[in-house]
KEDRENLO-160624 format. One record per residue (C-alpha): x, y, z. Coordinates in pm, 1 decimal. Each point is the difference from the previous one (the first is absolute). Example, Ala and Ser with C-alpha at 12.3 -4.5 7.8 and 13.67 -1.06 7.14 Angstrom:
// residues 2
@x = 1230.0; y = -450.0; z = 780.0
@x = 137.0; y = 344.0; z = -66.0
This chain:
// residues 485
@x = -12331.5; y = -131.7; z = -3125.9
@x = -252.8; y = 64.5; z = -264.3
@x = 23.2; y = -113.4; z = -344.5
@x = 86.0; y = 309.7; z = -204.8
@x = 226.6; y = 179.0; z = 279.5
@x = 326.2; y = 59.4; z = -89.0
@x = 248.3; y = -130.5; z = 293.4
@x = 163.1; y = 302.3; z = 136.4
@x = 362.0; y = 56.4; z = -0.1
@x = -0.5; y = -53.5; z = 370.5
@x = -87.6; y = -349.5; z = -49.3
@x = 309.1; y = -54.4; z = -230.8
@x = 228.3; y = 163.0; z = 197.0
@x = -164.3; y = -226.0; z = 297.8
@x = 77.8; y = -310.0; z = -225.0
@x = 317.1; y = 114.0; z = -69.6
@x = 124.1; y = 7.8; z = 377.5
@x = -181.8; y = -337.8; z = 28.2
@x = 200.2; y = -192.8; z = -280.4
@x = 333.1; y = 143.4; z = 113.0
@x = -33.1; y = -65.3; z = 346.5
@x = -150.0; y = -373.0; z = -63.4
@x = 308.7; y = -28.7; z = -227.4
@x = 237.5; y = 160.3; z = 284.6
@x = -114.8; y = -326.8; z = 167.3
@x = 139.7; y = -249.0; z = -211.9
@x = 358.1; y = 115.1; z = -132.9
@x = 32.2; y = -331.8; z = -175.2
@x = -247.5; y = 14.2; z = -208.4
@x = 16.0; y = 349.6; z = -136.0
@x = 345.9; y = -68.4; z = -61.8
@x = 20.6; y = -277.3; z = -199.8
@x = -346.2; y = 137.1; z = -203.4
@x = 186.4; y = 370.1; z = -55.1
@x = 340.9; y = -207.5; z = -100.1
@x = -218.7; y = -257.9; z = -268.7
@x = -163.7; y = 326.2; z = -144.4
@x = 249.7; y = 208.3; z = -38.6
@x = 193.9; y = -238.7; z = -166.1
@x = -304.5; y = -71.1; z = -259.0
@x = -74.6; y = 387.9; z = -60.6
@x = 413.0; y = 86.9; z = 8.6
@x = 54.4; y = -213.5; z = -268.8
@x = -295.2; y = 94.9; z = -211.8
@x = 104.6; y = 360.3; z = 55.8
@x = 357.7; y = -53.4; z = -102.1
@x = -101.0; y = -182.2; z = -331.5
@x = -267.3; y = 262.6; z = -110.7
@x = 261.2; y = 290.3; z = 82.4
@x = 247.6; y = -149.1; z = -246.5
@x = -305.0; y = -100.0; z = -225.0
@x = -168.8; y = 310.9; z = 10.8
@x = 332.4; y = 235.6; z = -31.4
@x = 85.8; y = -261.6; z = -341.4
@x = -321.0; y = -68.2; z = -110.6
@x = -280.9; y = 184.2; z = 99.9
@x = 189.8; y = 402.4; z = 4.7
@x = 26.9; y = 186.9; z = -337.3
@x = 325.3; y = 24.4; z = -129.7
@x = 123.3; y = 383.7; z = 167.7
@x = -61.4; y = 194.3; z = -305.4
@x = -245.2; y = 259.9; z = -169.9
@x = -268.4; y = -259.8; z = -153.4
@x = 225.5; y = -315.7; z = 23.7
@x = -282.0; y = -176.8; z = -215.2
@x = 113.6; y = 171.5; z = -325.4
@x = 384.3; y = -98.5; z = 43.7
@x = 99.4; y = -326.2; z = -188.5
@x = 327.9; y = -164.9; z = -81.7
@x = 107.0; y = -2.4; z = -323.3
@x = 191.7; y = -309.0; z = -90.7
@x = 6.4; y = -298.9; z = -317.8
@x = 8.3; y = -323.4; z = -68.7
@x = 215.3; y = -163.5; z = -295.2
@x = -185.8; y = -314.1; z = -75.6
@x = 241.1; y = -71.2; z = -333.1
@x = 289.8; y = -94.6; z = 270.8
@x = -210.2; y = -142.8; z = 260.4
@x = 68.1; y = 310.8; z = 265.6
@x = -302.0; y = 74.4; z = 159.1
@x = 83.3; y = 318.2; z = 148.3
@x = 230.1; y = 274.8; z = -95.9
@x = 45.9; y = 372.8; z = 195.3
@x = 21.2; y = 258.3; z = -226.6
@x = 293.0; y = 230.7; z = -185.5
@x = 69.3; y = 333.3; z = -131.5
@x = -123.3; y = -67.4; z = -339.3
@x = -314.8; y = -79.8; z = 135.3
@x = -10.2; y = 307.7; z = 215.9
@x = 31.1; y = 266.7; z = -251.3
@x = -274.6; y = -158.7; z = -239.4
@x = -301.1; y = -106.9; z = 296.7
@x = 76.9; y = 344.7; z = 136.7
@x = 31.8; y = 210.5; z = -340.4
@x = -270.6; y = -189.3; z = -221.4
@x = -235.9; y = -147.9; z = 271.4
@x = -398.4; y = 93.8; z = -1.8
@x = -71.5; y = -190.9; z = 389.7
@x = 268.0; y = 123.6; z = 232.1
@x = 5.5; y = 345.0; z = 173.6
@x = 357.5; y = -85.9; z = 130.9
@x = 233.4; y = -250.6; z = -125.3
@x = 347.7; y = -46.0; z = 231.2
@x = 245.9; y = -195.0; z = 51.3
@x = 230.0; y = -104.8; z = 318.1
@x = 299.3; y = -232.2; z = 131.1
@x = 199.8; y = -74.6; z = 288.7
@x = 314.6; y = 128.3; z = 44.8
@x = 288.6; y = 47.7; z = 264.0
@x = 212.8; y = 318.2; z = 3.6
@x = 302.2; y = 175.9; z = 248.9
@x = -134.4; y = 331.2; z = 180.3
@x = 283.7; y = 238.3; z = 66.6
@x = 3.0; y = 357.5; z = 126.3
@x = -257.6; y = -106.3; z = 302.0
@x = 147.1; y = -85.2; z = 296.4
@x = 158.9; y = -308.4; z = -51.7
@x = 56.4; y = -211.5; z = -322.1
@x = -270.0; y = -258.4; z = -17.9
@x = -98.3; y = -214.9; z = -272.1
@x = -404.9; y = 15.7; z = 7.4
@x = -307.6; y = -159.6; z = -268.6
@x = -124.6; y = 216.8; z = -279.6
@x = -284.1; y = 0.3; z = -207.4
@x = 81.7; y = 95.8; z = -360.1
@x = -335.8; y = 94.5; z = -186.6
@x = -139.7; y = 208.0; z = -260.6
@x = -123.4; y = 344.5; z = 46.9
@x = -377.4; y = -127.3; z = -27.7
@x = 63.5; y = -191.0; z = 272.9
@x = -132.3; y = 195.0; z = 327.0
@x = -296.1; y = 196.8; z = -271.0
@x = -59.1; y = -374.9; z = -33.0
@x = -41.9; y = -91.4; z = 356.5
@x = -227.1; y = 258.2; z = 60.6
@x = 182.4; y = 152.6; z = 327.6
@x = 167.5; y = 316.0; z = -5.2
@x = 324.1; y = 125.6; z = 152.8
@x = -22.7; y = 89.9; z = 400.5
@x = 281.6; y = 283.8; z = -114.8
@x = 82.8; y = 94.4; z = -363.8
@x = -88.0; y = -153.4; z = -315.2
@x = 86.1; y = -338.0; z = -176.3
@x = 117.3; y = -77.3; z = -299.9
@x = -48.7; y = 174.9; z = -364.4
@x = 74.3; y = -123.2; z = -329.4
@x = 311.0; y = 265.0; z = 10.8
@x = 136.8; y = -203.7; z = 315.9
@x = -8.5; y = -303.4; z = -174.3
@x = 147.5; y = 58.2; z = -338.2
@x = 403.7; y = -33.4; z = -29.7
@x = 201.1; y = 314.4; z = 48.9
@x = -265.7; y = 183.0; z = 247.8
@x = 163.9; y = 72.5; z = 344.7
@x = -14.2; y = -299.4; z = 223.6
@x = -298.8; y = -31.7; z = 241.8
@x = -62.6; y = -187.2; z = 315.4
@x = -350.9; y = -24.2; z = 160.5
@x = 35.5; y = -154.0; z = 378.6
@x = -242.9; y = -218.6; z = 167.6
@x = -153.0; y = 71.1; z = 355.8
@x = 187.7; y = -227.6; z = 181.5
@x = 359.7; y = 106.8; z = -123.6
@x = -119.7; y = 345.3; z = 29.1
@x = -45.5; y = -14.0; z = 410.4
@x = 313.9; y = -201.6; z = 56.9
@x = 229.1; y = 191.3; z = -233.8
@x = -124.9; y = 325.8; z = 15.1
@x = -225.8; y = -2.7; z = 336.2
@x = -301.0; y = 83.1; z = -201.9
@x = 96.5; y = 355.1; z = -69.0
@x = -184.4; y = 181.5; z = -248.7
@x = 296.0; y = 232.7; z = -152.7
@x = 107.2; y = -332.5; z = -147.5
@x = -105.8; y = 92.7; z = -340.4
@x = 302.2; y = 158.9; z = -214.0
@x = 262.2; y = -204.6; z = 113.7
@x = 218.7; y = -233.5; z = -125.8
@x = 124.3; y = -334.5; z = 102.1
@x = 219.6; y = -268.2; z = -226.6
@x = -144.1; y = -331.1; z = -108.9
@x = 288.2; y = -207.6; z = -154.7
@x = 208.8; y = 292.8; z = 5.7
@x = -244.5; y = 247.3; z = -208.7
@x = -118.9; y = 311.9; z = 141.7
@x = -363.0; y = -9.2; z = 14.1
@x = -237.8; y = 259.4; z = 102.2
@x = -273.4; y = -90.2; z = 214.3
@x = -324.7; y = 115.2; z = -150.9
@x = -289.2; y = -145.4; z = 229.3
@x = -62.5; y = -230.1; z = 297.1
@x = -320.0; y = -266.2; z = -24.2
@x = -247.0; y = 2.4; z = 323.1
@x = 18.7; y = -328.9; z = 237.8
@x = -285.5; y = -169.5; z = -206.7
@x = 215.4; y = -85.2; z = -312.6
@x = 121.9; y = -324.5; z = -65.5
@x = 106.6; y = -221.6; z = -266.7
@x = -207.4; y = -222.3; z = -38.5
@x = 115.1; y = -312.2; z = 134.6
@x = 360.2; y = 81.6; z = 19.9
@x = 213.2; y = 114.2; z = 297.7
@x = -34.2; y = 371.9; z = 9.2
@x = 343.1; y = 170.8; z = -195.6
@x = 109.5; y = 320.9; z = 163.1
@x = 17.1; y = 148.2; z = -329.9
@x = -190.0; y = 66.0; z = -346.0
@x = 225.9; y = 63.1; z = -272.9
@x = -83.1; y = 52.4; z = -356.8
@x = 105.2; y = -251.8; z = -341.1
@x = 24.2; y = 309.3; z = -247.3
@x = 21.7; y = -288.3; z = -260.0
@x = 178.8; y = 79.8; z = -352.5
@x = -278.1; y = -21.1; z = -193.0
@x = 215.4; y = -29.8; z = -329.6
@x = 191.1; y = -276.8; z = 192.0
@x = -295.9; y = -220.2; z = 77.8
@x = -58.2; y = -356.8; z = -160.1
@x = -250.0; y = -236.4; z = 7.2
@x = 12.2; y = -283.4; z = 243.9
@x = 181.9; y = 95.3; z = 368.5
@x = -360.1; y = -90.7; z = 195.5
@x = 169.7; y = 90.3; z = 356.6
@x = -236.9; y = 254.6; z = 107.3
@x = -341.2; y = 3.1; z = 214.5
@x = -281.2; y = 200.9; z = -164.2
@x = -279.3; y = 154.4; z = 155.9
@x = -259.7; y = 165.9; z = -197.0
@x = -363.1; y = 216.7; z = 103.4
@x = -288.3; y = -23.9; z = -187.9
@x = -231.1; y = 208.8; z = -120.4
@x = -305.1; y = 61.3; z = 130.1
@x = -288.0; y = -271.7; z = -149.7
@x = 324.8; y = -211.0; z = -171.2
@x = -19.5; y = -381.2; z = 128.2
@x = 268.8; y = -210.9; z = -54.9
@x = -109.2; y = -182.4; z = -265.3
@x = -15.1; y = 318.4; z = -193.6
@x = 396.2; y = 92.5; z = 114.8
@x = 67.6; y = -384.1; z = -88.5
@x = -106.4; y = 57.7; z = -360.0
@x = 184.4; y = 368.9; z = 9.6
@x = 321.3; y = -151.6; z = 98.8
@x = 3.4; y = -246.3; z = -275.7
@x = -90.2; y = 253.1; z = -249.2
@x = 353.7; y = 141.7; z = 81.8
@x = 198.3; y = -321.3; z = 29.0
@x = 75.5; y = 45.5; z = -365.1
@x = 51.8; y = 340.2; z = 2.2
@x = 285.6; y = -61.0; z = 247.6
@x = 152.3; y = -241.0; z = -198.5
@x = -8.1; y = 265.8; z = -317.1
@x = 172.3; y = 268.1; z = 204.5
@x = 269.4; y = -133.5; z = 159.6
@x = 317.5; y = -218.9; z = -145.8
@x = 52.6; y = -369.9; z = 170.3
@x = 284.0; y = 8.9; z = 200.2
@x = 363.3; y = -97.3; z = -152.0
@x = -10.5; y = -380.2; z = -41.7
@x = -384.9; y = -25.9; z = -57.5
@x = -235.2; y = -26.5; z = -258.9
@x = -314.2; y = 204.1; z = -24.6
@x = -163.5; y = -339.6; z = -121.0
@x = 92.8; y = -168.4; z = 334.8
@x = -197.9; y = 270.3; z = 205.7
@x = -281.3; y = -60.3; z = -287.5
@x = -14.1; y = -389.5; z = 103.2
@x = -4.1; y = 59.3; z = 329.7
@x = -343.9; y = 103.5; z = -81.9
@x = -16.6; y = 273.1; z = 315.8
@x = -332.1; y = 105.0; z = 182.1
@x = -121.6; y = 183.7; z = 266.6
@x = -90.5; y = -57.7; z = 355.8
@x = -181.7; y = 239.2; z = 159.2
@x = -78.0; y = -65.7; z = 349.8
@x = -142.6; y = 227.7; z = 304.6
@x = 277.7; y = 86.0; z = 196.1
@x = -46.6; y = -146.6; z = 344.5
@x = -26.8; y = -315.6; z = -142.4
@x = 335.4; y = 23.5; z = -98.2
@x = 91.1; y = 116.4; z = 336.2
@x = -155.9; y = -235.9; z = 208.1
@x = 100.5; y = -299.0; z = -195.6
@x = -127.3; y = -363.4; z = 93.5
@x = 16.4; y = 57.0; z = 344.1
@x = -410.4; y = 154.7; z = -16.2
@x = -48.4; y = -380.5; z = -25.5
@x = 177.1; y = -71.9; z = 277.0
@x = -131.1; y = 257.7; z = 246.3
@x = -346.6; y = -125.3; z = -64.1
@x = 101.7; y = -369.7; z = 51.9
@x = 155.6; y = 113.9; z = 331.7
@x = -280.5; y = 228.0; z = 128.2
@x = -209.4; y = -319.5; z = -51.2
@x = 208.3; y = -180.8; z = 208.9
@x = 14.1; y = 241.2; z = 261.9
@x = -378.0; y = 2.1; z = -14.4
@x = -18.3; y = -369.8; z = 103.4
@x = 240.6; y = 133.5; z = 269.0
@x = -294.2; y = 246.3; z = 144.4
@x = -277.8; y = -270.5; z = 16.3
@x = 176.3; y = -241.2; z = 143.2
@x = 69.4; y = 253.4; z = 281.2
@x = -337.1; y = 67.8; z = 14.2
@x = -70.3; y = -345.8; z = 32.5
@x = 225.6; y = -51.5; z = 301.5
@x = -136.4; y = 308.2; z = 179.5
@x = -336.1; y = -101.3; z = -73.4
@x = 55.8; y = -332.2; z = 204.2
@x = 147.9; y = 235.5; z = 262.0
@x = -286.3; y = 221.5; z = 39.7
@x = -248.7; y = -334.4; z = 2.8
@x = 195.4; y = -161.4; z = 274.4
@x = -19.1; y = 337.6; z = 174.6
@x = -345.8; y = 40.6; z = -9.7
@x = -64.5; y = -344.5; z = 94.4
@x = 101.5; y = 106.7; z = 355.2
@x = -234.4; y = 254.9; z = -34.0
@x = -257.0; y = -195.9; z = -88.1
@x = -184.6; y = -6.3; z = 303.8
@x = 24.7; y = 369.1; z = 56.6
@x = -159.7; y = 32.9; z = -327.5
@x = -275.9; y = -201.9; z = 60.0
@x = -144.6; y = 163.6; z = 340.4
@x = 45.5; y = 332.0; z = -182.0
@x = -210.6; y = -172.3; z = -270.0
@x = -255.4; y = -141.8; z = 268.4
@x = 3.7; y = 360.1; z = 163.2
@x = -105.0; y = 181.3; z = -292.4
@x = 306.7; y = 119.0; z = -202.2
@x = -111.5; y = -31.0; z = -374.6
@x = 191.5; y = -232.2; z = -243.8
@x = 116.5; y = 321.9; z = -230.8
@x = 153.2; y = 175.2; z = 336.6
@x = 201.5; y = -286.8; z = 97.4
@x = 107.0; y = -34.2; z = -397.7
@x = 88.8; y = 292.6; z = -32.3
@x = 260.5; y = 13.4; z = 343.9
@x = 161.4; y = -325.1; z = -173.1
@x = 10.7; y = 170.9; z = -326.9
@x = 177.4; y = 294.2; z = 176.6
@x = 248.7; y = -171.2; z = 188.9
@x = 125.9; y = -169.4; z = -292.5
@x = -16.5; y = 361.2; z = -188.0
@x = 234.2; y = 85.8; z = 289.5
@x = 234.2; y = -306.3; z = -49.5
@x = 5.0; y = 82.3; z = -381.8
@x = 81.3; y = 362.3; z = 14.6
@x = 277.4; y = -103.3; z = 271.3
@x = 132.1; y = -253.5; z = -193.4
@x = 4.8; y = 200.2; z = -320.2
@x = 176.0; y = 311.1; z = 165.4
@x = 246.7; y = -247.5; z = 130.1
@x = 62.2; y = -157.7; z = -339.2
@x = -6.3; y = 361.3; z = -150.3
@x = 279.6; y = 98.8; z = 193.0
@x = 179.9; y = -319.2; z = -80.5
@x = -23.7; y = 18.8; z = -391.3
@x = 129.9; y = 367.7; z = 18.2
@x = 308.5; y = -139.7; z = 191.2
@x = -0.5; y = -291.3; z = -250.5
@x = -43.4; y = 252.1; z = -339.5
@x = 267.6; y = 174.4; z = 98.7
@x = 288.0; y = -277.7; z = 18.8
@x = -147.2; y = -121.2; z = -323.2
@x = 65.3; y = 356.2; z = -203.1
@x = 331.6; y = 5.1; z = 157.9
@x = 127.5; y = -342.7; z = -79.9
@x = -257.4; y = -19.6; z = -301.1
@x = 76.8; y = -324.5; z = -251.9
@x = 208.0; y = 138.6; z = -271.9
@x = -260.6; y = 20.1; z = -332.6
@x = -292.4; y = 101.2; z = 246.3
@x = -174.8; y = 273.8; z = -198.5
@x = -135.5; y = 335.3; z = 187.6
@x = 174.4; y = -45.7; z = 288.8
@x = -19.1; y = 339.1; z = 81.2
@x = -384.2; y = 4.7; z = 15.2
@x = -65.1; y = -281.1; z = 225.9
@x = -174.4; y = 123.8; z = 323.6
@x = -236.7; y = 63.0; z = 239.0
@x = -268.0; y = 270.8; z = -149.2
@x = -362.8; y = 63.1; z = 1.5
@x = -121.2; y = -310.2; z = -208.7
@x = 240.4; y = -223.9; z = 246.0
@x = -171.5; y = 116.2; z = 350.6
@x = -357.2; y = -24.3; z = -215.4
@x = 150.1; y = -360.4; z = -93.5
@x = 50.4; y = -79.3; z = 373.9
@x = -303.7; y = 154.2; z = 118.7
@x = -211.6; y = -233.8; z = -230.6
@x = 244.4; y = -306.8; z = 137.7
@x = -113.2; y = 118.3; z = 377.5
@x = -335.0; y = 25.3; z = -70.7
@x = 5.0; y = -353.6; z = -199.6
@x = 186.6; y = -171.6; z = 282.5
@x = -225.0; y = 139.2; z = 257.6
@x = -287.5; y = -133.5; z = -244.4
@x = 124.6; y = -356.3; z = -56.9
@x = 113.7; y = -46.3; z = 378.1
@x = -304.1; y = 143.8; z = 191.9
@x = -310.4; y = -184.4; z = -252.6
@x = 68.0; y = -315.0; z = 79.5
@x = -15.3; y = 22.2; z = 429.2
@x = -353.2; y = 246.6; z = -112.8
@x = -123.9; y = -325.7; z = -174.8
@x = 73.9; y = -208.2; z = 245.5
@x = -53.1; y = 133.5; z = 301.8
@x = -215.5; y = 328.3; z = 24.6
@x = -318.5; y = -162.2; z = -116.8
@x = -256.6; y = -258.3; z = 129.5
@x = 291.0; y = -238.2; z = 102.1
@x = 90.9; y = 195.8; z = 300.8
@x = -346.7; y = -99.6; z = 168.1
@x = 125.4; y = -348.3; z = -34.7
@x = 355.5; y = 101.9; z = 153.3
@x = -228.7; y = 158.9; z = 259.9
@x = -220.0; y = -331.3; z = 87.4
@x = 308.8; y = -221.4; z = 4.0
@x = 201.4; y = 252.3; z = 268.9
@x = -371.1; y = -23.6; z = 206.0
@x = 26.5; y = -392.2; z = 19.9
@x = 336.1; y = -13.4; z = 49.1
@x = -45.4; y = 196.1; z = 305.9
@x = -317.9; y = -230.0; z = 137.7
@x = 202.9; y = -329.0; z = -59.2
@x = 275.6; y = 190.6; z = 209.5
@x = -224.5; y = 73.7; z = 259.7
@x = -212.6; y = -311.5; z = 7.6
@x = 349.3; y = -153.5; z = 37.5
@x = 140.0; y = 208.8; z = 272.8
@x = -296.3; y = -102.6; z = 169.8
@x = 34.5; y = -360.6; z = 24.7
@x = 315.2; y = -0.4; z = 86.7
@x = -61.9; y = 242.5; z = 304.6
@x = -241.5; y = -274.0; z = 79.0
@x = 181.0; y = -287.2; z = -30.0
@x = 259.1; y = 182.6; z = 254.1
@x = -205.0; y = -15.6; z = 289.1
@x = -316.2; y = -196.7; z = 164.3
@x = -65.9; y = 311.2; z = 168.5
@x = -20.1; y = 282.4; z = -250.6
@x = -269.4; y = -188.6; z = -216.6
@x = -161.7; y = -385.1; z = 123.0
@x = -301.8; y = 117.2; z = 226.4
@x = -305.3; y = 231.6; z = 25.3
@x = 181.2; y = 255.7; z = 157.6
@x = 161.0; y = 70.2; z = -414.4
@x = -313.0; y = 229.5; z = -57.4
@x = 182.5; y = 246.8; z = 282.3
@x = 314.1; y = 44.6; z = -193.9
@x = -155.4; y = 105.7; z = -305.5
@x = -408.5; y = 68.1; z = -44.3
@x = -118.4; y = 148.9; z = -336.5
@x = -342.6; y = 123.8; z = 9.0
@x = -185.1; y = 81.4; z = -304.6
@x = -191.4; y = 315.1; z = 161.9
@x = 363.9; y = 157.0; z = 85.3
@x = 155.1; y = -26.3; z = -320.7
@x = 40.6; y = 342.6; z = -115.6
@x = 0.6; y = 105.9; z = -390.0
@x = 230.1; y = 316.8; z = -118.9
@x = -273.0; y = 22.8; z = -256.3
@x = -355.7; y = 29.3; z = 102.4
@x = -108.9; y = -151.6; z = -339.8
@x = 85.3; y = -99.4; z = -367.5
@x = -131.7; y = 351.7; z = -92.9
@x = 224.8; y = 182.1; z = 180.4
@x = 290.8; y = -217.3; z = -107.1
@x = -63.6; y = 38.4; z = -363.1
@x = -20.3; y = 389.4; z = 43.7
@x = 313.8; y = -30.3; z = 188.5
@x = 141.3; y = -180.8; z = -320.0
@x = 91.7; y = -319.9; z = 179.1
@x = -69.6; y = -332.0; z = -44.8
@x = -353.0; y = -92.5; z = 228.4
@x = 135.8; y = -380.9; z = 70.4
@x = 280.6; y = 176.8; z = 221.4
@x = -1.4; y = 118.0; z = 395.4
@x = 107.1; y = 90.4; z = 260.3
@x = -90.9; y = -223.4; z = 302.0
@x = 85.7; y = -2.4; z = 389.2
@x = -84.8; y = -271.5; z = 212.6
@x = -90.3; y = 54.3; z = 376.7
@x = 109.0; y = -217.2; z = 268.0
């Protein structure tokens, strides 16, 4: 074909019937190459799922990069980390100048009544800021106000998805009833859509408000998580030096518990640590995950490696075919490029085959997922992870079909062609003496000539001339000759 025409689709689909049916003919081998490649791109896929759905995915909130965690550090008694408490609350989320939202949250467990059966289920105590926090609305009603969450309001329930559709069968007329947590009539105000979670805690059924006693609060009781937003253009280094503007102020407003001094909370010498929020949830296993999909990544090339030796030991029996296509005219980028595309075709198997093996394998981990494993929920098989595995396929095909190009679709394949041509003359030369050395008759006397006479003036050229073999594309040192009795 001429240089600058593109190949037609034809020609591909051609090649396409080719490769299959060539690897039709020899089950072992496409076996064992599909089995070593999906095991390589499988594995890669499973790690970068969990990596990606940990990692790489924004935290499932409005602008997750403005939410931090709000905690402290007491360096006068040697703790290096300490959650927050009520005192703290009222005076980050009263006096503050870098949060939009302060809130506050904790685990819980409480008795549901007055639903079906009695079951005792997890709850999420927070503040009202909470869900404004979070950035995600209610699927049905409305969260939390600060008249919910002060101390003699009516009690309040908000229900998560999940309990929603197995308690109530997801119906929408759920709103304005009541149900009993711990024996206290609560009204249920709002349900959150599928997409809210708790960071990296099990997912409660229920949100329930603290309505904290203000007048009742003392300093100290750091139990609580706190999540704050910033405000637009604030950096954390900013909300850092906020924050310990108002550790002092906290310690002016509210009394030391009974027992405690207010000097002992000044010598623990408190300050802040302000932190973006998913690395709180994610934790130290990031570190991990990247250590692993390393691993795994050694995994993939030695694969590679072992297909690679496949595909050269496969076209080394094809090395003879290769070279009288060579010697016939077939250019060294044609032949490349059918090598190149059977080991696309081997790579794209492979890859759908490990695809399908890493969804199996995803889910059995979420199901039985290590207890502490954060996002859990996320983990999956999405867009990025089939772009992941395409790039895999296309690197596999790559790194397996470059190295039998190298070798084997250039100049060498003359030589593969010469040695197959005097192979075939010592084969005959020997058949011929020993057909000889059978019998006196068949070749010891003048009458030899008979059996076999080759005349120059009969032998008979396909090609008239080298001319009209180089126009033919072939190679002029070849013929076709016929030799007359």
């Amino acid at each position: 074909m001429p240089e600058g025409v593109f190949l037609p689709m034809g020609y591909f689909q051609s090649q396409l019937k080719q490769v299959l049916r060539r690897l039709s003919r020899t089950p072992m081998f496409t076996m064992v190459t599909l089995i070593t490649l999906a095991a390589g791109v499988g594995a890669n896929t499973v790690v970068f799922s969990v990596l990606e759905g940990i990692l790489i995915k924004p935290l499932p909130y409005s602008h997750p990069e403005q939410l931090v965690s709000v905690a402290h550090s007491a360096p006068g008694v040697n703790i290096k980390e300490l959650p927050a408490g009520p005192s703290n609350y009222f005076i980050y989320r009263e006096q503050n100048r870098s949060f939009q939202e302060v809130a506050m949250s904790t685990g819980d467990s409480g008795s549901v009544t007055g639903v079906a059966e009695p079951e005792q289920v997890r709850v999420q105590r927070v503040t009202d800021g909470l869900i404004a926090t979070f950035g995600i609305p209610p699927l049905l009603g409305r969260g939390f106000n600060k008249q919910d969450d002060t101390p003699g309001s009516p009690d309040t329930v908000v229900l998560m998805y999940a309990y929603w559709q197995r308690k109530f069968g997801g119906k929408r007329d759920v709103i304005g009833q009541t149900i009993k947590v711990d024996g206290k009539p609560r009204q249920i105000i709002g349900v959150m859509p599928r997409e809210f979670t708790m960071l990296n805690q099990e997912d409660p059924a229920l949100l329930l408000p603290f309505q904290f006693d203000r007048a009742k609060v003392f300093l100290g009781n750091f139990s609580y998580s706190m999540v704050a937003r910033l405000k637009p253009g604030v950096t954390m280094e900013q909300a850092s030096a906020d924050v310990t503007r108002l550790l002092p102020v906290v310690g002016q407003t509210f009394p030391p518990p009974p027992g405690f001094s207010l000097k002992m909370f000044e010598d623990a010498h408190f300050i802040p640590l302000i932190r973006p929020l998913k690395d709180i949830v994610v934790g130290d296993v990031g570190k991990l995950l990247w250590v692993l999909m390393a691993s795994i990544g050694m995994v993939l090339l030695i694969a590679c490696a072992n297909v690679a030796n496949l595909v050269l030991v496969r076209v080394e029996g094809r090395r003879q075919e290769l070279a009288i296509r060579t010697a016939l005219g077939a250019r060294w980028d044609r032949i490349a490029l059918e090598l190149l595309f059977e080991s696309l075709v081997l790579g794209v198997l492979g890859s759908l085959l490990g695809l399908g093996l890493a969804y199996g394998a995803l889910r059995v981990l979420v199901s039985v997922a290590p207890r502490g494993l954060p996002r859990v929920n996320e983990i999956g098989i999405d867009a990025t992870v089939l772009l992941f595995t395409l790039g895999l396929a296309l690197l596999t095909s790559v790194l397996c079909g470059c190295i039998p190009i190298f070798k084997y679709a250039g100049a060498r394949l003359a030589t593969g062609l010469r040695e197959g041509a005097r192979g075939a003359s010592q084969t005959r030369e020997t058949t011929s003496r020993a057909q000889c050395a059978g019998g006196d008759a068949g070749c010891a006397g003048p009458g030899a000539a008979d059996l076999f006479r080759v005349d120059g003036a009969h032998l008979r050229g396909s090609y008239q001339s080298a001319a009209g073999l180089q126009q033919a594309g072939r190679d002029p040192d070849l013929c076709s000759v016929t030799a007359k009795p």
